[in-house]
C-alpha angles and dihedrals in degrees: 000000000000093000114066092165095056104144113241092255095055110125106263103231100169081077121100121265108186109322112023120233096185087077107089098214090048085045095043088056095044094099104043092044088046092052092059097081094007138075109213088187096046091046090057097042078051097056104036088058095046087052091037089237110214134180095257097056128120109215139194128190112191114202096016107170121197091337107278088148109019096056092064092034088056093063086048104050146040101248141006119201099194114195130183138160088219116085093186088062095047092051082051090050098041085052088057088039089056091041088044094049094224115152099169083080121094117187120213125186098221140099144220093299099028098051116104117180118227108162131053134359093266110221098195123029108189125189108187106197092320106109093073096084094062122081119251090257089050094052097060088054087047090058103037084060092045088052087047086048098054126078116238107286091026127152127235111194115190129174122180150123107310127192115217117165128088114292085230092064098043103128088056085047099048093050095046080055091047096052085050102048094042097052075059116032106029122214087347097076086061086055097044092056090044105052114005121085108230108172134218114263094245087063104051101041084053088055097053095054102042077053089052102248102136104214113225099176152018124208119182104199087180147338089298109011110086124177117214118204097200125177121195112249128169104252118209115223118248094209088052126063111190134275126267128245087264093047087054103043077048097056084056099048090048089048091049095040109026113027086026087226092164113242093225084059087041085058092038093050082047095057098049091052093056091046094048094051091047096046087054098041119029104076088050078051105050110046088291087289105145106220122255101167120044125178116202115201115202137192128197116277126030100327087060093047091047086061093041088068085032083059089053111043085045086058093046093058085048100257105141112232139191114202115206115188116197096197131068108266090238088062087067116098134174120353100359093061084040087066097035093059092057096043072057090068104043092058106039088111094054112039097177085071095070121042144176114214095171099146093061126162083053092050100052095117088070099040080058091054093053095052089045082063107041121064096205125042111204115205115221100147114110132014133201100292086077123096143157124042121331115274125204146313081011087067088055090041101053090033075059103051098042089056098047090081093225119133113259126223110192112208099214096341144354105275113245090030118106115239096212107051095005099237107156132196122259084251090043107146113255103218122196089208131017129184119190129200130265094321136014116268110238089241101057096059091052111108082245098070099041093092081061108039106056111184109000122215137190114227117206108227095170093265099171093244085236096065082053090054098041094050082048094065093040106095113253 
């Protein structure tokens, strides 16, 4: 079990729903019964088509079974964390894994509710006829943690027993489902239908999206089986709408004096974040072209030092970056001149990739060529602190940018919008992606933003989750 500390009331689900897989001799059969009206091969093929499997993929497979799946991803893939309640399957799957000689595969005894990630950031999570065994309640939990386990971007992939028809003419739909399954599956549909807990489609897709899986597809493989094709987005709560500029200039303050999270790691959480929701989207954003150039366009305070780390962990992943800084260097304090200066020291060997263009608009000619060379701009000019119109040379710089045709990434906000009602210049940067920072501005979720926002993200900073819910209650 991965999760020592689960609380007594936590749902048991090592315990049977429906056939029981803790017992060896039931586990030992799965795969030849199950062979019999299913195609393992075709099903993987299936699925690695429908999440775009590649080689440098983390994958999960939650309720794996004896390795259907798991045993041909892992030839596709970097790395296969397979997971099962049941001990008698794992001890099926590590045997294939020795006489197969595959070593990119870890096996974990847990389930939906007692799995807790520790390596890698995980790209596909994929869940093959398995959910069903959980309640409806405990579903939701099952896939809260799926979409926390996921990186930004990243697919969910879930096939199971769906329930379609209306709810008033369930005792006709459940017997259509139970001919069919039957015809397929033998004495276990009955018990299916008895003792396991398949939903109604209009709960679990509103579950996936409450959770945050944007679902991108349906597939119906039968009468019963449906395929999800989920991607992890940042949902933002009805119920919440947003904090203002002073909550979240509170929910800092709280993290540096209260909870003594250091603003340098603040900045440096921040920048990972960022880094973490443009690696998984901006290909899928930009005509499926992975990007190679990215010019990063900073202004002076935090938002210039938040693109400072962007610059070098998107270097780090070997993405090539230009940094442009608006601003004079010796405007920058604290921790932006903290992380300029070691962007300083990356590229001393090569000075074209920083550059001061403080004399702007006069320099614009430069600040063209760079963006002749880069396929992503990256805006990282002005924070929240900002209001009002766009002052120059902000109002040539983003004019500029808009018409470049490159694609935008915001770092917190879009510069020239207001956080706070979302009213935006003429000029303001239209950004086709936008992360802000810990919690959503109040601004960026109003119908008027939306045109300069793009796909907003919320970016993690390690914000105790108290100091959110305190400055929540605090008037804006």
């Amino acid at each position: 079990m991965n999760l020592p500390d689960a609380p007594k009331w936590l749902y048991n689900e090592f315990q049977h729903a429906g056939v029981d897989y803790a017992d060896v001799e039931v586990a030992r059969q799965f795969e030849t019964r199950h062979r019999s009206f299913r195609n393992f091969e075709a099903e993987f093929q299936r699925i690695r088509k429908r999440v775009n499997l590649s080689r440098d993929d983390v994958v999960l497979d939650l309720g794996c079974g004896s390795g259907a799946f798991v045993i041909p991803a892992a030839q596709y893939c970097k790395k296969v964390y397979a997971v099962d309640v049941s001990a008698p399957m794992l001890t099926i799957l590590q045997e294939k894994l020795s006489e197969n000689k595959i070593e990119n595969v870890e096996t974990v005894h847990a389930g939906f509710l007692t799995y807790r990630h520790l390596g890698e950031p995980v790209d596909v999570v994929v869940s093959s006829i398995a959910l069903h065994h959980l309640p409806d309640y405990w579903k939701a939990v099952a896939l809260l943690n799926i979409a926390n386990t996921l990186r930004p971007g990243g697919v969910f992939y879930l096939l199971d027993v769906v329930f379609t028809f209306p709810i008033s003419d369930w005792q006709n739909g459940t017997q259509t489902i139970l001919e069919e399954m039957s015809a397929a599956a033998g004495h276990e549909a009955n018990a299916h239908i008895s003792s396991e807990y398949s939903s109604f489609s209009w709960i679990l897709e509103g579950i996936l999206e409450r959770v945050g899986l944007k679902i991108e597809q349906i597939i119906d493989d039968s009468n019963f089986l449906r395929a999800y094709v989920c991607r992890k987005v940042n949902p933002v709560d009805k119920s919440f709408d947003g904090v203002s500029v002073k909550q979240a200039r509170a929910i800092d303050s709280a993290a540096a004096e209260k909870w003594n999270v250091p603003t340098l790691l603040l900045m440096e959480n921040a920048g990972r974040s960022l880094a973490d929701v443009f690696l998984a989207n901006a290909a899928r954003l930009n005509k499926d072209q992975k990007p190679r150039r990215v010019l990063l366009c900073c202004g002076k305070g935090n938002n210039g030092g938040d693109g400072f780390v962007l610059a070098r962990r998107l270097e780090l992943e070997g993405i090539e970056c230009r940094v442009v800084s608006l601003v004079s260097p010796d405007v920058y304090k604290g921790d932006a001149l903290v992380n300029l200066n070691v962007l300083r020291a990356m590229f001393k060997d090569s000075p074209e990739k920083l550059i001061f263009l403080s004399d702007l608009p006069n320099s614009l000619a430069r600040l063209h060529s760079e963006i002749t060379w880069c396929d992503w701009i990256v805006d990282a000019i002005l924070g929240t602190g900002a209001s009002g119109p766009l002052r120059s040379p902000y109002d040539v710089v983003a004019q500029t940018l808009n018409s470049s045709g490159k694609p935008i990434y915001s770092i917190d906000l879009p510069s020239g919008v207001n956080a706070d009602d979302g009213s935006a210049d003429p000029n303001a940067i239209r950004a086709k992606l936008t992360t802000t920072l810990a919690v959503a501005k109040t601004g960026l979720i109003t119908e008027k933003a939306r045109e300069y926002v793009g796909e907003l993200f919320i970016g993690d900073i390690g914000v105790p989750i108290s100091s959110l819910l305190e400055v929540r209650q605090e008037p804006a």
